[in-house]
C-alpha positions in Angstrom: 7.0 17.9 21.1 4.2 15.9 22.0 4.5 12.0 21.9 1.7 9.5 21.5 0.9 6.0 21.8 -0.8 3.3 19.2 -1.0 0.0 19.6 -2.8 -2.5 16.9 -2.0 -6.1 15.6 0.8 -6.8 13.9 -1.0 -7.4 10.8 -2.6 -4.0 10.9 0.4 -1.8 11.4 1.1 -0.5 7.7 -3.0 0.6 7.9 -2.6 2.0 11.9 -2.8 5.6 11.0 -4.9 5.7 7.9 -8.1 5.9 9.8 -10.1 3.6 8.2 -10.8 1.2 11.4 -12.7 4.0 13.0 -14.2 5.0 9.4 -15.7 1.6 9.0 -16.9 1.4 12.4 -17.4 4.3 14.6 -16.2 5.1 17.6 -16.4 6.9 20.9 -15.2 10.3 18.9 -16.6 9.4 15.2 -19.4 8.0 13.7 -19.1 5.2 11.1 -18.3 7.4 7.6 -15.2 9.8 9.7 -11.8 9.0 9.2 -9.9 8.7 13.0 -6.8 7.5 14.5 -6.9 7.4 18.4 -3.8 7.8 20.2 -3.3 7.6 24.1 -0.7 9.8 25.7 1.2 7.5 27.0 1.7 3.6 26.8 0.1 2.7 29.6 -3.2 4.8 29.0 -2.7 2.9 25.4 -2.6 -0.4 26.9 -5.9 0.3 29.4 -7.6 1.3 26.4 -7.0 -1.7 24.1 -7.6 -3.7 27.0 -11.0 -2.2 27.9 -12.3 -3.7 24.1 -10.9 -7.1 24.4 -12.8 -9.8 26.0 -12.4 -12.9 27.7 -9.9 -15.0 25.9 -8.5 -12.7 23.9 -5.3 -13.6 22.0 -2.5 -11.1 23.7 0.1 -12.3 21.3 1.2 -10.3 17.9 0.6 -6.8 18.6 3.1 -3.9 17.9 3.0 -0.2 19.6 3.9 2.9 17.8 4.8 6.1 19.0 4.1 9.1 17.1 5.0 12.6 17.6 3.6 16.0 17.1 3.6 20.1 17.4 1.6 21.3 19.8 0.3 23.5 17.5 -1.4 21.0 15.7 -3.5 20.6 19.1 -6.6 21.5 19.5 -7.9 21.0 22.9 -11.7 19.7 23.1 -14.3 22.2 24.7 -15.0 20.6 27.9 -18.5 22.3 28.3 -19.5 20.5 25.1 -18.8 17.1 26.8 -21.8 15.1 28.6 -22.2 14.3 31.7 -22.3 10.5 30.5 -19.5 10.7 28.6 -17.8 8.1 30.4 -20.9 5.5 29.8 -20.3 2.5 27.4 -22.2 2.8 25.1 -20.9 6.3 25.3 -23.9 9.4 24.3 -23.9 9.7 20.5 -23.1 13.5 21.4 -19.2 12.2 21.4 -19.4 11.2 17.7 -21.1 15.0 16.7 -18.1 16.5 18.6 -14.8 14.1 17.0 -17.4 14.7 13.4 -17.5 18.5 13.3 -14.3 19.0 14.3 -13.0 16.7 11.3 -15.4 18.4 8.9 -14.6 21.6 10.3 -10.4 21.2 9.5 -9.5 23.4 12.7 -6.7 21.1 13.4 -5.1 17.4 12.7 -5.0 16.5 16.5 -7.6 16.7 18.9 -7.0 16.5 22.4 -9.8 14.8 24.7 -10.5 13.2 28.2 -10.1 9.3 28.5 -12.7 7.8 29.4 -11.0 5.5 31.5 -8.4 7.5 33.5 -9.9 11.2 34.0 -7.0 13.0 34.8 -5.4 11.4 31.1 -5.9 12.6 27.7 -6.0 10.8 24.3 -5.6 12.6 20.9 -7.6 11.8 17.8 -5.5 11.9 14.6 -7.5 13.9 11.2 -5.5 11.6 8.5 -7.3 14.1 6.0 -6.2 16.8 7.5 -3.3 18.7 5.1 -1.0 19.0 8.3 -1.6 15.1 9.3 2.1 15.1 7.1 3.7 17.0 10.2 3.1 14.1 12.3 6.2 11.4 12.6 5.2 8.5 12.7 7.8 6.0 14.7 8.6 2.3 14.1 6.7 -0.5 15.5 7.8 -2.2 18.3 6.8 -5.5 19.8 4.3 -5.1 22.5 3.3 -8.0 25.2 0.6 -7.0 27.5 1.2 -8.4 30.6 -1.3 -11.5 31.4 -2.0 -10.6 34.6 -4.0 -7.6 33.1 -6.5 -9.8 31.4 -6.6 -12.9 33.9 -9.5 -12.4 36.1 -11.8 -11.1 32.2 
């Protein structure tokens, strides 16, 4: 069993794995118009990458993480040759967004397994919420999450 991570504002957690964030806005897998729900594979990898979108200032307080859990055969593991060279790059290369959108229109799998951009040797998994074994995923119960202030201090 594979486990995880999500962490969102409180106010947001009965919409965290719907997918409609990404939908509305795009992201580093999806373009604006694909349902996504990106999940790190472990906390800390979750709390690097909510850090790395908030700015200086940012309120720290009322956020919840959530653990979810899956099959490995719901996996499908991104195909590494497909991945730019730049893929790391913020903005990252609109390639990204072609690869997380075929694979969701293509239905080979509800989770997708790809680099971080952050930490290389780390993986996060994309979530199809379309996808008709997106049931087979258990979805924990929110917990109170703090990040640390020390990890935002010298934004």
């Amino acid at each position: 069993m594979i486990s995880a991570w999500r962490i969102v504002k409180a106010r947001h957690v009965a919409s965290a794995f719907d997918g409609e964030g990404a939908r509305l806005t795009g992201g580093r897998w999806n373009s604006r118009g694909t349902a996504l729900v990106y999940t790190a594979e472990s906390e800390s990898l979750a709390t690097l990458e909510m850090l790395v979108h908030l700015g200086a200032g940012a309120a720290l307080a009322s956020y919840v993480l959530i653990r979810c859990q899956f099959q490995e055969a719901l996996v499908t593991d991104v195909d590494n040759r497909a991945i730019p060279s730049a893929s790391r790059m913020s903005p990252p290369p609109p390639e990204l967004a072609t690869i997380g959108d075929a694979w969701v229109g293509a239905g080979t799998s509800a989770v997708l397994r790809v680099p971080s951009a952050i930490a290389r040797s780390e993986v996060n998994y994309l979530l199809n919420p379309r996808h008709s074994d997106f049931r087979k995923v258990r979805v924990g119960d929110p917990s109170a999450f703090v990040f640390d202030p020390r990890l935002i201090q010298r934004l």
